[in-house]
C-alpha positions in Angstrom: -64.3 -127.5 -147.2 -64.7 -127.1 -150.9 -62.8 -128.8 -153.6 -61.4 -127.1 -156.5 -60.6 -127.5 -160.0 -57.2 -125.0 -159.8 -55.1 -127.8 -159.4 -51.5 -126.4 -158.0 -52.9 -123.2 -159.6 -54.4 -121.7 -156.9 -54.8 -117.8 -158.1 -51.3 -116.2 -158.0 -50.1 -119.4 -159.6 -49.6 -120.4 -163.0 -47.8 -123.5 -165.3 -47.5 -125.2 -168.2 -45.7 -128.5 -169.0 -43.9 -130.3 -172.4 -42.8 -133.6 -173.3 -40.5 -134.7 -175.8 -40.1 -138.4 -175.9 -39.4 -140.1 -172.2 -38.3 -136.7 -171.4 -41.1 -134.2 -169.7 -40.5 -130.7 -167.9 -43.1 -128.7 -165.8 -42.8 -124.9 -164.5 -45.1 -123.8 -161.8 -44.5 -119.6 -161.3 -45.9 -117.1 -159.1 -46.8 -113.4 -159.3 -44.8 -112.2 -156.5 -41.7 -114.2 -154.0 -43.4 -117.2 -151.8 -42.5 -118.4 -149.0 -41.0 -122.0 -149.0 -41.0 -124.9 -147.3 -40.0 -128.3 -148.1 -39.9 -132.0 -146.9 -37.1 -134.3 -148.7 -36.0 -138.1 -149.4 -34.4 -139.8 -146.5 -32.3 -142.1 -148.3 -28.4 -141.5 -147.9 -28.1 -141.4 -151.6 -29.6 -138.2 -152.6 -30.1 -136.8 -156.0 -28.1 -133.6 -157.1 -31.1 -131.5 -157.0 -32.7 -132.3 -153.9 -28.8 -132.0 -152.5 -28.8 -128.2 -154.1 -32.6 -127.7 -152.4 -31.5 -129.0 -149.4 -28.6 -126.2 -148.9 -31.4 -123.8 -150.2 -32.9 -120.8 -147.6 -35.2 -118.1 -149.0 -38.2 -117.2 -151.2 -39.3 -118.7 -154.1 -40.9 -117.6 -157.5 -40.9 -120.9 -159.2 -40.3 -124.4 -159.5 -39.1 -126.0 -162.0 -39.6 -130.0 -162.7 -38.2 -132.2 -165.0 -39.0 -136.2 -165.9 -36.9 -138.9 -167.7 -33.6 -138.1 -165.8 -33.3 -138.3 -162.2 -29.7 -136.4 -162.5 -28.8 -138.9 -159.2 -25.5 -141.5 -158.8 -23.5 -139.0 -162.2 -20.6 -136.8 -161.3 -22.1 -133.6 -163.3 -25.1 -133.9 -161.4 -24.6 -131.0 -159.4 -23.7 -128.5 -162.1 -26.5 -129.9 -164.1 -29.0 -129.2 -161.8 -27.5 -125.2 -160.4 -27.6 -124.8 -164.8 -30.6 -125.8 -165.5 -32.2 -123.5 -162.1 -30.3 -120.7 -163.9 -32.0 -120.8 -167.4 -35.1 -121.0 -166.0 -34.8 -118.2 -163.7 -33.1 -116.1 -166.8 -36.8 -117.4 -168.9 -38.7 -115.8 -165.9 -36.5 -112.9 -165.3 -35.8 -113.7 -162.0 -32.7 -114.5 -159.7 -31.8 -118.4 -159.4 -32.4 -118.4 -156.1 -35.8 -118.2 -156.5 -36.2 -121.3 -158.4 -36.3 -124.4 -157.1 -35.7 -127.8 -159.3 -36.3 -131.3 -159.2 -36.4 -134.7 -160.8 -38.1 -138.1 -161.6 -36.5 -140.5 -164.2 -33.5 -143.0 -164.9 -31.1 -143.2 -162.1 -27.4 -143.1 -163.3 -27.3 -141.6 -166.7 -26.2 -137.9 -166.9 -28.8 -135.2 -167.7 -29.5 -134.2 -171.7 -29.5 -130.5 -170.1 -29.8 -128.9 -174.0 -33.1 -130.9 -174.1 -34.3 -129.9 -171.1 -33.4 -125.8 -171.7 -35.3 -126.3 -174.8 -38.3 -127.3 -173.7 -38.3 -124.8 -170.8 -38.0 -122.1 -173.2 -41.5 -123.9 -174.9 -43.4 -124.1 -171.0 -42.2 -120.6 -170.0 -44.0 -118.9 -173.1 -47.1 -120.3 -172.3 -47.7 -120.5 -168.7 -51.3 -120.6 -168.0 -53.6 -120.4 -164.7 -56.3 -122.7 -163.2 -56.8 -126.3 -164.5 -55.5 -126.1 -167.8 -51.7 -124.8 -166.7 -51.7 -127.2 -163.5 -53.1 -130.5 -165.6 -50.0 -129.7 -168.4 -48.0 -129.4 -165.6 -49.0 -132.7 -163.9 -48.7 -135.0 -167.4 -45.4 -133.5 -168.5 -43.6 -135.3 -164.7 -45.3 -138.8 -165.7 -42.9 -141.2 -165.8 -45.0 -144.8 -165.2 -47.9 -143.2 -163.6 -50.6 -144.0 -166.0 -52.8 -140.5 -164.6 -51.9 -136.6 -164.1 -52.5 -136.2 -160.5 -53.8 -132.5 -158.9 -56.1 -131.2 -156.2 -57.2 -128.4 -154.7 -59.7 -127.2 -152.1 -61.0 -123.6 -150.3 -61.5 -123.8 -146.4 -62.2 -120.5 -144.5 -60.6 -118.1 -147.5 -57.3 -120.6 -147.3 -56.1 -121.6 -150.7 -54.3 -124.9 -151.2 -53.4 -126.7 -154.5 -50.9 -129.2 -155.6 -49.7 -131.6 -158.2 -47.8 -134.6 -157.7 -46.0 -137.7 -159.5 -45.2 -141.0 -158.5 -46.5 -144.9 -159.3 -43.6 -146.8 -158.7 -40.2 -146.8 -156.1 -43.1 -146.1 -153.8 -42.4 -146.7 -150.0 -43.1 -145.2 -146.3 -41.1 -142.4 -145.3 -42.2 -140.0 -148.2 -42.8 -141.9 -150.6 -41.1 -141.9 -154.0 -42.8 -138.9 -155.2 -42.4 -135.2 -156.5 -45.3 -132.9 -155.7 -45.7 -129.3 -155.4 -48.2 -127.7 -153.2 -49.3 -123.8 -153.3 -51.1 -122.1 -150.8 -52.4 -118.6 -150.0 -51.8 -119.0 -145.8 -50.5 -115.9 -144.2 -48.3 -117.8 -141.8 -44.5 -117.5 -141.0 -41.8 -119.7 -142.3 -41.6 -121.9 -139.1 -45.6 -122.6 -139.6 -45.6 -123.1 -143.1 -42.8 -126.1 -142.4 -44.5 -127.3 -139.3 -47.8 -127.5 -141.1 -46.4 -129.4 -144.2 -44.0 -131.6 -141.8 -47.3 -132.5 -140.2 -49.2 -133.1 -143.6 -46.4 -135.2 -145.2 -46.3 -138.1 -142.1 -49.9 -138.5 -142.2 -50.2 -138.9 -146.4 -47.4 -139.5 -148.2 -45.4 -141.4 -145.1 -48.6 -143.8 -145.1 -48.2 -145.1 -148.8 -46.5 -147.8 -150.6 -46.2 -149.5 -153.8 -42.8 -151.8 -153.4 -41.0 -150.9 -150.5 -37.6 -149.5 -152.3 -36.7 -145.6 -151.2 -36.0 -142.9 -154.2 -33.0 -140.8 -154.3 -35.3 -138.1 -155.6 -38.3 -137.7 -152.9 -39.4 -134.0 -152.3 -42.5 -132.4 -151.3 -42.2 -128.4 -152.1 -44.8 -126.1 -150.5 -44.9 -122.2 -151.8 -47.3 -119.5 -150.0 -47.7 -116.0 -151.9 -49.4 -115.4 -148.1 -52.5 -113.6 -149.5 -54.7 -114.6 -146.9 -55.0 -114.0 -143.3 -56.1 -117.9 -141.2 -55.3 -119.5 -138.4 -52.4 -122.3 -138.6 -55.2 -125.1 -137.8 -57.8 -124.1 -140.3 -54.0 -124.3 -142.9 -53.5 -127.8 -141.6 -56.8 -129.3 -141.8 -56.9 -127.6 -145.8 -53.6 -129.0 -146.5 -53.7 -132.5 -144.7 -57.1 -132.6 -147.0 -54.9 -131.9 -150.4 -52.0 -134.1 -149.0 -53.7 -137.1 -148.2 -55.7 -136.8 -151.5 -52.7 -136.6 -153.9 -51.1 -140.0 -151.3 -53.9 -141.9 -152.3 -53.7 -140.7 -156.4 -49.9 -142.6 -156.4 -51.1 -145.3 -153.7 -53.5 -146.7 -156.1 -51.6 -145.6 -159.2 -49.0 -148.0 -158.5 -47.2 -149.6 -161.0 -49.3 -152.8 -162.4 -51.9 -151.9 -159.8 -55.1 -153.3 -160.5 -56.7 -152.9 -156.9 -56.7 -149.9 -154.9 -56.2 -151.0 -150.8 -57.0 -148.7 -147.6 -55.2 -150.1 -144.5 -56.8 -148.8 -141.2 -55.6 -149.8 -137.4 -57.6 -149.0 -135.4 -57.3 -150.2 -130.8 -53.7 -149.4 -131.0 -52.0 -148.5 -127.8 -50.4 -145.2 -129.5 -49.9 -143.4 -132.8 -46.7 -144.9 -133.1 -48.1 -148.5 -133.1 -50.8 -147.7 -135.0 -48.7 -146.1 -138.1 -45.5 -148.8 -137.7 -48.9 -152.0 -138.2 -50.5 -149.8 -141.1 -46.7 -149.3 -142.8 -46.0 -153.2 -142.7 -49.4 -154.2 -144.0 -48.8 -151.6 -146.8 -45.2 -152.7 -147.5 -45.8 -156.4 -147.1 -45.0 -158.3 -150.7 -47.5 -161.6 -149.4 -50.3 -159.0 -148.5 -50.0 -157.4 -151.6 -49.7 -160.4 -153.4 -52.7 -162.2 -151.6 -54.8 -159.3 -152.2 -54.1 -159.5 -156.2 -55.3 -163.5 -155.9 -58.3 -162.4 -153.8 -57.0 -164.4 -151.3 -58.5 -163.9 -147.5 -55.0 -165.0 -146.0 -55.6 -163.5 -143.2 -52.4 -165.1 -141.7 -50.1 -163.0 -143.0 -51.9 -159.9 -142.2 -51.2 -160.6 -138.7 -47.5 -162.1 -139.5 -47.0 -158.4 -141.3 -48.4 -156.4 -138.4 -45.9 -158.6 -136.0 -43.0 -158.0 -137.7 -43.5 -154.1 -136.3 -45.5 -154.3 -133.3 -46.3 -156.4 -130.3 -49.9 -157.3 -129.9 -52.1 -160.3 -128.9 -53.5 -161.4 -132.5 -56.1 -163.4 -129.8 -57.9 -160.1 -129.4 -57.5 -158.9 -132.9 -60.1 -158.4 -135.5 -59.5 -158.0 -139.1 -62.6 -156.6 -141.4 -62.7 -156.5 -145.1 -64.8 -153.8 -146.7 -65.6 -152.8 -150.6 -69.0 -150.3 -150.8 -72.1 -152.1 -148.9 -69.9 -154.9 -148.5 -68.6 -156.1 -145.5 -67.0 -159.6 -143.4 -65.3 -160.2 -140.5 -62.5 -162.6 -141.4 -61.2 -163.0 -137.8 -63.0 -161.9 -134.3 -63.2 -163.5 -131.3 -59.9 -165.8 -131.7 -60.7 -167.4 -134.4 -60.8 -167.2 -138.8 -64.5 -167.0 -140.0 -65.4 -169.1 -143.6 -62.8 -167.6 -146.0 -66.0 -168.0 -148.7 -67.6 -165.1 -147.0 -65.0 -162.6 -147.8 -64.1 -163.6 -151.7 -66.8 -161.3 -153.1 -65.1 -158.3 -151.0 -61.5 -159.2 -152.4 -62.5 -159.4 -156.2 -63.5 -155.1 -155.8 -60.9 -153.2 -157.2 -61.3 -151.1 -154.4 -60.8 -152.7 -150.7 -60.6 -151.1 -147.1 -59.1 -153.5 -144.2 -59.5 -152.7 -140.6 -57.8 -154.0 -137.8 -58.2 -153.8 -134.3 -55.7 -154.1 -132.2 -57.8 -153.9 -128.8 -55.0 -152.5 -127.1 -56.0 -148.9 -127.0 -58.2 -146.0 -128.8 -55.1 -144.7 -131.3 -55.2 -145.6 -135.3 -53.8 -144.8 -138.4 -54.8 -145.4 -142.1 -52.3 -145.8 -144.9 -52.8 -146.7 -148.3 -51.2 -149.1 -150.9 -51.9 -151.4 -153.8 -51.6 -154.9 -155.0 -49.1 -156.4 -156.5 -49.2 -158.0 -159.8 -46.9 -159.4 -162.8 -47.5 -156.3 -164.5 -45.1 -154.5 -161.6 -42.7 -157.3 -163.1 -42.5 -156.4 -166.4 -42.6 -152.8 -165.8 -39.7 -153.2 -163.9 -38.0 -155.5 -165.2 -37.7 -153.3 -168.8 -37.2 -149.7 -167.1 -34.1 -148.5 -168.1 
């Protein structure tokens, strides 16, 4: 499998992106209608536009993407978002229906639509292709992400490419996140959402920052179907992308300053395996331990055991940074804590733990937490 500099620009494909201020819009357009599917927020308080994609069946020629304004919890919402999908279809001269919108921003406050048209007029007169359109893209969603995130790869003649946003509100179960993916799979509707339901529980299911759930959480996936494959050669390409772009807002979490890989491994199933790795990830005293360099290992296995049922007897937990690497607990019992302090002060750390219950695992990924989330947080408004 190759890698690829396209970004969410995959040929057929081009963007562009503005910002004005805190406010930021991005357009991604194809050459000809796409097929679309899509993977949404689970929280029961849904933005307005992920409510309007939601209701949404057919092609699509575009995506449209704005930051600074969620358009979620105002009574306009709605409207807002069908108005804006309009003038950007009008910009493209196409019909609405093939645009889809969404947001990132301030929950609560109602949507400076005027501002938004304006800049879309700006993006839609100079879409570009490749790198340059997908990175303008990517930068104009930032909201506290500190880095434009894109990837791309070739497998077998299948295209895929994607940009994504997201650094903070981060939490299993998808994540709080807006990404767009582009392929050039010749597959059906049904595999195309099959495929990308598949992809987003193995990536962007496996990642957390701070444990709250967005209102705004989508995952869009457009196919101009250019290529004949086969629907596993299209899943391994865009698990690849996927899990690439999980790991971009994993460890460009919001006062992040180490980058954490969870791995279970000996778990009796899948299930297990992926409800351990979601606790560890989610856990506020793992986090916080891992900020301090602190080889508590205790309250890996409390974390893991507020999920699942295992015998922490039998366990083994393994840190890892590059050459580096110490069992902190095996064989019933903790090892010297001194041994794994030069692991823990890496920025970037992989922990393994073995269940020895069965052959499934899982890997998720996450980041510390430091007072920098605090203050980020604590002024966000």
């Amino acid at each position: 499998m190759d890698e690829q500099t396209w970004g969410v620009c995959i040929p057929g494909f081009k963007a562009n992106g503005l910002r004005k201020d805190k406010l930021g819009l991005g357009i991604i357009a194809a050459d000809r209608l796409c097929d679309f599917a899509a993977c949404y927020t689970k929280n029961h308080v849904k933005a307005a536009p992920v409510k309007l994609m939601m209701a949404h069946e057919g092609p699509l020629s575009a995506v449209a993407l704005n930051s600074g304004n969620a358009n979620a919890c105002v009574s306009t919402g709605y409207e807002d978002a069908a108005r804006l999908r309009r003038e950007v279809a009008l910009l493209l001269d196409v019909s609405e229906k093939e645009v889809a919108v969404a947001s990132t921003g301030v929950i609560g406050k109602p949507m400076p639509l005027e501002e938004y048209v304006s800049l879309s007029k700006k993006v839609v007169e100079y879409l570009k292709p490749g790198e340059e359109g997908s990175l303008a893209c990517a930068q104009a969603i930032m909201t506290t992400d500190t880095k434009a995130k894109q990837h791309s790869v070739e497998h077998k003649g299948i295209q895929v490419g994607g940009v994504a946003k997201g650094a903070g509100m981060i939490a299993p179960e998808m994540a709080t996140m807006l990404c767009v993916l582009t392929t050039n799979a010749d597959l059906v509707q049904k595999d195309l959402q099959s495929c990308l339901s598949k992809a987003v529980e193995k990536s962007f299911n496996m990642t957390c920052v701070d444990g709250d759930m967005s209102t705004n959480d989508c995952t869009y996936l457009l196919s101009n179907r250019k290529q004949s494959c086969e629907v596993r050669d299209f899943q391994e390409a865009l698990d690849r992308v996927c899990v690439n772009l999980a790991r971009q807002i994993a460890w460009d979490g919001e006062g992040a300053t180490k980058r954490l890989t969870f791995k279970v491994v000996g778990a009796k199933d899948e299930r297990q395996a992926k409800d351990a790795v979601s606790a560890l990830c989610a856990s506020p005293l793992v986090k916080t331990a891992y900020h301090g360099a602190n080889p508590n290992w205790g309250r890996i296995f409390a974390s893991i055991g507020s999920q699942v049922d295992f015998n922490w007897l039998n366990a083994k937990i393994t840190y890892e940074a590059g050459s580096l690497k110490y069992a902190i607990f095996s064989n019933g019992k903790a090892q010297e804590p001194s041994g794994a302090r030069p692991i823990l002060t890496q920025n970037k750390i992989t922990t393994t733990i073995d269940l020895a219950q069965g052959s499934a695992e899982a890997e998720g990924w996450g980041c510390d937490l430091s007072p920098e989330y605090i203050r980020i947080n604590a002024e966000y408004n």
